[in-house]
C-alpha positions in Angstrom: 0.0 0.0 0.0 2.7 2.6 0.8 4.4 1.9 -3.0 0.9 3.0 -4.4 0.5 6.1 -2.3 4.3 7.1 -3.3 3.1 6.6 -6.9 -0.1 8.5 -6.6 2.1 11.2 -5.0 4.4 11.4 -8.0 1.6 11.2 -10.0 -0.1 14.4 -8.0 3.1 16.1 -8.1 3.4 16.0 -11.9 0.1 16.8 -12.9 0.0 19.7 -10.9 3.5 21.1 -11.9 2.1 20.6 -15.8 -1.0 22.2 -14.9 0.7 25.2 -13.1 3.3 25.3 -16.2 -0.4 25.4 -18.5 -1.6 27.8 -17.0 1.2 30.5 -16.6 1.2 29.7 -20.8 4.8 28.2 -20.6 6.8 27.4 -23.8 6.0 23.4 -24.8 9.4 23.4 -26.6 11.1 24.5 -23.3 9.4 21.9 -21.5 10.2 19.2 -23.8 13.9 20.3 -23.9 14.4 20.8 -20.2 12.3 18.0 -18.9 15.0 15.4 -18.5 17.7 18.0 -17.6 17.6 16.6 -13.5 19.3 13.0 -15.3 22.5 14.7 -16.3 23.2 14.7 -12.8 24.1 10.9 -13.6 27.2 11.9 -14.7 28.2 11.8 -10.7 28.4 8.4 -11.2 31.2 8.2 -13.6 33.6 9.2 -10.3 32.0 7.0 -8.1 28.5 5.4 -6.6 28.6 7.7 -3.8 29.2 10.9 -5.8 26.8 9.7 -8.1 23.7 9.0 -5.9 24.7 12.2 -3.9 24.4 14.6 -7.2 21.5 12.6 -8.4 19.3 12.7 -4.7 20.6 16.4 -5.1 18.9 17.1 -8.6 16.0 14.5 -7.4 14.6 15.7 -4.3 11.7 18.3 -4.3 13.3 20.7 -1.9 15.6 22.5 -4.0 12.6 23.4 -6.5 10.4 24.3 -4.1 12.4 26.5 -2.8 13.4 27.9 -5.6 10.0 28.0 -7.1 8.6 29.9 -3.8 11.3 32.9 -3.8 10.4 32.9 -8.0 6.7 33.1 -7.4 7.2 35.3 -4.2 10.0 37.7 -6.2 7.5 37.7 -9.6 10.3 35.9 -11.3 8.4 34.0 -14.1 11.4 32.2 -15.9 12.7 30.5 -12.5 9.4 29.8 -11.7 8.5 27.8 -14.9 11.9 26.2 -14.7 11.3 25.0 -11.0 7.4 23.4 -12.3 9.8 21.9 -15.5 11.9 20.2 -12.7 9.1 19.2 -10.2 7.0 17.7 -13.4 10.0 15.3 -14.1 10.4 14.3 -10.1 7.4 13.7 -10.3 7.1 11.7 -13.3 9.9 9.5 -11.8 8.2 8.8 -8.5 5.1 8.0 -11.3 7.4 5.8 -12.4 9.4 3.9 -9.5 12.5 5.9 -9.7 13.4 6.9 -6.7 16.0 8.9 -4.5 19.1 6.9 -4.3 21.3 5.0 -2.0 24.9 4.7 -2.3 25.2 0.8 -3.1 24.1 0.1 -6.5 22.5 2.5 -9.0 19.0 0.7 -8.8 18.5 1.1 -5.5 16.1 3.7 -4.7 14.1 4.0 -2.2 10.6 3.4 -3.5 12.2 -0.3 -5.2 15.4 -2.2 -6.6 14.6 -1.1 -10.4 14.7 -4.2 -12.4 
């Protein structure tokens, strides 16, 4: 039951980063070219596992684009703003998914599943 709720929350999260990104008539283009921007944090992983989940968790977690997102809103700072909804649509797609935040064993170990 807890790996549906997690999924309905990524779910939640996307949907209402797309429809916030709709509705302040954000470019489609942009969206498309920046959605998988967060997964060049990868590249952490060429050094090392450790590196690598710690710049992915870093580009995955919700807390840097809410904050973010907040001061953008707060500050009338529409470009941050729409990047920050860009970035929480694709967490959120990836909890959707399965794709978690991850540890520093293996690359497939999030912590929503082992990704087969």
């Amino acid at each position: 039951m807890p790996r549906i709720l997690l999924h309905a929350e990524g779910f939640a999260v996307l949907t209402v980063a797309v429809a916030a990104y709709h509705q302040l008539n954000g470019s489609w283009l942009l969206f498309l070219l920046l959605f998988l921007w967060p997964d060049l944090f990868m590249l952490g992983y060429l050094a090392n596992v450790r590196v690598g989940a710690a710049t992915y968790n870093l580009a995955h977690t919700e807390v840097l684009p809410l904050l973010v997102g907040a001061a953008a809103a707060f500050e009338g700072w529409r470009g941050p703003l729409l990047f920050c909804l860009i970035w929480m649509a694709h967490i959120g797609f990836d909890r959707t998914l399965g794709y978690g935040l991850k540890y520093p064993t293996f690359f497939k170990d999030t912590h929503l599943q082992r990704v087969s």
